[in-house]
SENU-685304 format. One record per atom (N, C-alpha, C): atom name; y, x, z. Coordinates in pm, whole numbers. Each point is the difference from the previous one (the first is absolute). Layout:
BEGIN
PT   atom    north     east       up
PT     CA        Y        X        Z
...
// end
This chain:
BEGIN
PT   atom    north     east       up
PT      N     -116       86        0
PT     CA      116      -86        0
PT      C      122       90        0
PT      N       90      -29      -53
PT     CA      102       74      -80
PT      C      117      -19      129
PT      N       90      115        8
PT     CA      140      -73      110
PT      C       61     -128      -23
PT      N       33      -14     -103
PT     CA       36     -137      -20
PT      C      -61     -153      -18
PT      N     -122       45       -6
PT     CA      -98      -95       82
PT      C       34      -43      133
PT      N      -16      155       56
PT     CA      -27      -11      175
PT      C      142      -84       29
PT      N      107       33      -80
PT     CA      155      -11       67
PT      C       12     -191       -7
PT      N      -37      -33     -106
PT     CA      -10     -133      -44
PT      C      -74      -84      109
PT      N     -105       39        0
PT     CA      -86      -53      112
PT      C       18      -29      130
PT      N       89      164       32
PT     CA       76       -9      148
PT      C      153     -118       31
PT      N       65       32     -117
PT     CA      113      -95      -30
PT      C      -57     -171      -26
PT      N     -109      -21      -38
PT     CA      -45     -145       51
PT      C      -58      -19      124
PT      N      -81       90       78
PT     CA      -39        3      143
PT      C      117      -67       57
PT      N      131       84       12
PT     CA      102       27       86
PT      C       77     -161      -43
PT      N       14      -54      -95
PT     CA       30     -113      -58
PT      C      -67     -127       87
PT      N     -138       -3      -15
PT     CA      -56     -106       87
PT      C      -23       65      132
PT      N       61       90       45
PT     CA      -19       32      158
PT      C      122      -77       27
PT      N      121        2      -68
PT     CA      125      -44       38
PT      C       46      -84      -16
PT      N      -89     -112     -127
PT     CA      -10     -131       -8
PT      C      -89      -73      154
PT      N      -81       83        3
PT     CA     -127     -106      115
PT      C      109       16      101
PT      N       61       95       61
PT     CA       73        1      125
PT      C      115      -77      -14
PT      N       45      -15      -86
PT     CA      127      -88      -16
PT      C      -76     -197       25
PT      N      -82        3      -87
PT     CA      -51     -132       53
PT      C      -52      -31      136
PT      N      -82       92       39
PT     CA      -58      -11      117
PT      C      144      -14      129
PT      N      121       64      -19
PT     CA       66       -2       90
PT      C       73     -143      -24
PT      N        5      -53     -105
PT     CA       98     -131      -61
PT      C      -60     -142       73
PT      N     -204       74      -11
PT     CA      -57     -122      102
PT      C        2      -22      108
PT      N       30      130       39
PT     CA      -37      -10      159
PT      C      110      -10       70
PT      N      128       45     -106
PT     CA      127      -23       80
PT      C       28      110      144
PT      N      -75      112      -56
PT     CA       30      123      127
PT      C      169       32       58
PT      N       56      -24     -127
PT     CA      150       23       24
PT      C       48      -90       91
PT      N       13     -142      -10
PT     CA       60      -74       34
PT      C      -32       -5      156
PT      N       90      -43       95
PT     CA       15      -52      146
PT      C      -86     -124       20
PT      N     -132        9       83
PT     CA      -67      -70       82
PT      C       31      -92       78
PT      N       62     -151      -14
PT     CA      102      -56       88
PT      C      -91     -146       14
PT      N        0     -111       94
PT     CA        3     -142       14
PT      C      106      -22     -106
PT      N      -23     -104      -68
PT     CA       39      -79      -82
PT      C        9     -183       45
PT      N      -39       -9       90
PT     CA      -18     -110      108
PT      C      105       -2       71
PT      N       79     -129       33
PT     CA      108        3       98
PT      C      -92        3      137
PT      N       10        7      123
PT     CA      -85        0      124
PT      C       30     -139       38
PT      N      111      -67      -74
PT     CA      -19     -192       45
PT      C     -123      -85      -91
PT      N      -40       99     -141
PT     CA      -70      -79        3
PT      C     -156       62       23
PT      N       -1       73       31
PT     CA      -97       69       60
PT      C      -52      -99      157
PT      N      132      -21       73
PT     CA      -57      -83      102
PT      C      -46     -172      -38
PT      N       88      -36     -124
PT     CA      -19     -131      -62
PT      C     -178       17      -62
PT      N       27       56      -57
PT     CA     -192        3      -47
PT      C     -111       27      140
PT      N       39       82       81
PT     CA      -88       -5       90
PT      C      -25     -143      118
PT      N      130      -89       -7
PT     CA       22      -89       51
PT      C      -94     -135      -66
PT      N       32       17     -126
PT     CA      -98     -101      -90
PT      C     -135       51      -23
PT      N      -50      110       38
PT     CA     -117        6       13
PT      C      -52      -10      138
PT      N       90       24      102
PT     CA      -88      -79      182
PT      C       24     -167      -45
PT      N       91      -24      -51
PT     CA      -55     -164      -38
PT      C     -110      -38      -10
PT      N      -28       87     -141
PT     CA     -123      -14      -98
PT      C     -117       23       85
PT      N       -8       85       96
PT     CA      -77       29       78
PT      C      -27      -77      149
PT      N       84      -74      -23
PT     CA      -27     -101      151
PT      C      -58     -125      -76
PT      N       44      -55     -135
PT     CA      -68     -112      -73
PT      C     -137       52       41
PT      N      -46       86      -94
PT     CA     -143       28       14
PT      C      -61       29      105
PT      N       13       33      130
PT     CA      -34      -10      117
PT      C      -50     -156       59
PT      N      141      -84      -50
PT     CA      -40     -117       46
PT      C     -104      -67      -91
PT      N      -15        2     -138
PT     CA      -86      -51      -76
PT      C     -142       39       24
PT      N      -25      161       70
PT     CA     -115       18        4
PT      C      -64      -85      115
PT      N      119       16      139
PT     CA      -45      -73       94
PT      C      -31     -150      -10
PT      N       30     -111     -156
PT     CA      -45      -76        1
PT      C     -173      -19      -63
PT      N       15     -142       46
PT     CA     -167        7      -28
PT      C      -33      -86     -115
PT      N      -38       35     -154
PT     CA      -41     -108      -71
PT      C      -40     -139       49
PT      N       15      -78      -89
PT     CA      -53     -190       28
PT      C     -168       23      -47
PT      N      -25      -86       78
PT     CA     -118       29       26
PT      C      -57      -75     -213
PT      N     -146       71      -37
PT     CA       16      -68      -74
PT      C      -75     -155      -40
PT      N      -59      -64      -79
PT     CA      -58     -142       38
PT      C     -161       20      -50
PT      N      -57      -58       67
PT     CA     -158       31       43
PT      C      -71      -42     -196
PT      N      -97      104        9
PT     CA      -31      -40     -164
PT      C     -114     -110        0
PT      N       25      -54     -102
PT     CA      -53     -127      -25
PT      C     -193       39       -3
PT      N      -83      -81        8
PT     CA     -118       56       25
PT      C      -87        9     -185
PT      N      -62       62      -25
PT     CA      -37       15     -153
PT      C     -143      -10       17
PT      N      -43      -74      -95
PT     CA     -156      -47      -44
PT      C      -48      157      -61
PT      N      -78       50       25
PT     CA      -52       99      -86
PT      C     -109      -81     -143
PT      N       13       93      -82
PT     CA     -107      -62      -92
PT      C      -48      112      -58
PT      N     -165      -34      -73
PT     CA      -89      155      -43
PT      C      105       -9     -135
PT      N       14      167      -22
PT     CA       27      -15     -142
PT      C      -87       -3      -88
PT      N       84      -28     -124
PT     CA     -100      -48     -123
PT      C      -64       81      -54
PT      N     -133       -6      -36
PT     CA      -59      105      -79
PT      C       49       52      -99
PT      N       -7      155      -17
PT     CA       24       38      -78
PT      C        5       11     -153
PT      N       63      -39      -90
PT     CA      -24      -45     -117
PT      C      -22      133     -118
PT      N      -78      -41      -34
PT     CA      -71      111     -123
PT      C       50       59      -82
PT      N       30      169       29
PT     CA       86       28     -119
PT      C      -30        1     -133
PT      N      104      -29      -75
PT     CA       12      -76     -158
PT      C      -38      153      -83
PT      N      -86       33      -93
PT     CA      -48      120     -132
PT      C      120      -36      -13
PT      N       25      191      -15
PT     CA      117       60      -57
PT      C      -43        2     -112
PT      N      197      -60      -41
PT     CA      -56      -23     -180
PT      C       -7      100      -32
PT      N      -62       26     -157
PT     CA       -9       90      -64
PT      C      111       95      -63
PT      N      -27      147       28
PT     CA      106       77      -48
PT      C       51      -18     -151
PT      N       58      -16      -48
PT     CA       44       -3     -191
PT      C       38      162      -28
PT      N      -83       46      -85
PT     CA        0       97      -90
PT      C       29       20     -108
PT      N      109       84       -7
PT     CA      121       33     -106
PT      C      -70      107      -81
PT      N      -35      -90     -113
PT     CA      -99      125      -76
PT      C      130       46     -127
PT      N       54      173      -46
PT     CA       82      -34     -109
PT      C      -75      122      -61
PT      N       45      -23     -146
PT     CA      -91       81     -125
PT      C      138       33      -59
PT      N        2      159      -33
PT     CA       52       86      -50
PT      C      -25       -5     -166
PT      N      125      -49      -62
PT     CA       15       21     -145
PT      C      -79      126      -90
PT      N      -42       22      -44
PT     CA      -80      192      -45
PT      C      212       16      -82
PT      N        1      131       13
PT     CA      109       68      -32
PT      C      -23      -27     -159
PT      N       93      -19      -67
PT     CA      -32       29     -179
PT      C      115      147      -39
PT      N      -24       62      -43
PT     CA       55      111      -68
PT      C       10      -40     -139
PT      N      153      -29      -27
PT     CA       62      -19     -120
PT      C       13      140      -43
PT      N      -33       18     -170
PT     CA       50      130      -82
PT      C       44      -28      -96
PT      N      139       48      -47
PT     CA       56      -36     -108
PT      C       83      163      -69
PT      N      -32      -16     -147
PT     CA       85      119      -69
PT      C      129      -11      -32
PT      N       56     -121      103
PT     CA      150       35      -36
PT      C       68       75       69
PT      N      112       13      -75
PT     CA       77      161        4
PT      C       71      -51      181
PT      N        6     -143       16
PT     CA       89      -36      132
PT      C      -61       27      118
PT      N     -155      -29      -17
PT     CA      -53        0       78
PT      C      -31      171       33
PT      N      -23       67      -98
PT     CA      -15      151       24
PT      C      119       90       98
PT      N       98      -82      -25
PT     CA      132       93       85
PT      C       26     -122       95
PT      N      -97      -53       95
PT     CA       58      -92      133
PT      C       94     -106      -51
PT      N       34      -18      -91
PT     CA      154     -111       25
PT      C      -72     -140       -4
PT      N      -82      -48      -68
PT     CA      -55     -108       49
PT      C      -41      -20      130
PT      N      107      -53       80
PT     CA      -62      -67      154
PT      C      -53     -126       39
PT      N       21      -81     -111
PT     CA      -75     -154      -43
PT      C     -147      -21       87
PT      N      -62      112      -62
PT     CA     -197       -1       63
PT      C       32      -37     -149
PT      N       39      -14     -121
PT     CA      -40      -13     -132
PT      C       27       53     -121
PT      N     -102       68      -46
PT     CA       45       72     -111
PT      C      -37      -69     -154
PT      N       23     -125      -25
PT     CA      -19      -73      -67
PT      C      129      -81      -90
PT      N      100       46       36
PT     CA      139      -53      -63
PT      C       33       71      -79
PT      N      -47       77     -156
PT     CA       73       89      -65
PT      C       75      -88      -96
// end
């Protein structure tokens, strides 16, 4: 490998070393200041509506479903015998027959140099 190989090669290394770090820092936002973005009123407002939320469900668990209504009584009966499976119909077979190839030959001059693309050398 020639210097200017190597130099090329190194000058794209150094290219996506300095592309990946530029993105990687754009995601992660290393530069920027780490701050709440939350006022602390509503920080106490959400925590407030969730001890709500959390005393509903306290009381709901402590209730007790309605009871439910007694099931009606059911006759059993034998089931029916089993009924006889029906012959699978018959498969249908796709029989197909291949034309035999015919090899046309003709001494015309069209057909000798390709330009007839017809399949016919029969129009002189």
């Amino acid at each position: 490998m020639g210097r200017i190989h190597a130099l090329v090669i190194a000058a794209a290394m150094a290219f996506a070393v300095a592309a990946g770090t530029f993105a990687a820092l754009r995601t992660t936002r290393l530069g920027s200041p780490a701050g709440p973005s939350i006022s602390p009123a509503a920080i106490s407002r959400q925590e407030q509506e969730l001890a709500r939320a959390q005393r509903r469900l306290a009381k709901a668990l402590r209730q007790k479903p309605p009871k439910l209504p007694a099931l009606p009584a059911v006759r059993t009966v034998a089931p029916a015998p089993a009924a006889r499976p029906a012959a699978p119909a018959p498969v249908a077979v796709a029989v197909t027959t291949r034309r035999p190839a015919v090899a046309h030959t003709s001494s015309s001059p069209h057909a000798a140099r390709g330009a007839d693309d017809s399949g016919s050398s029969f129009d002189d």
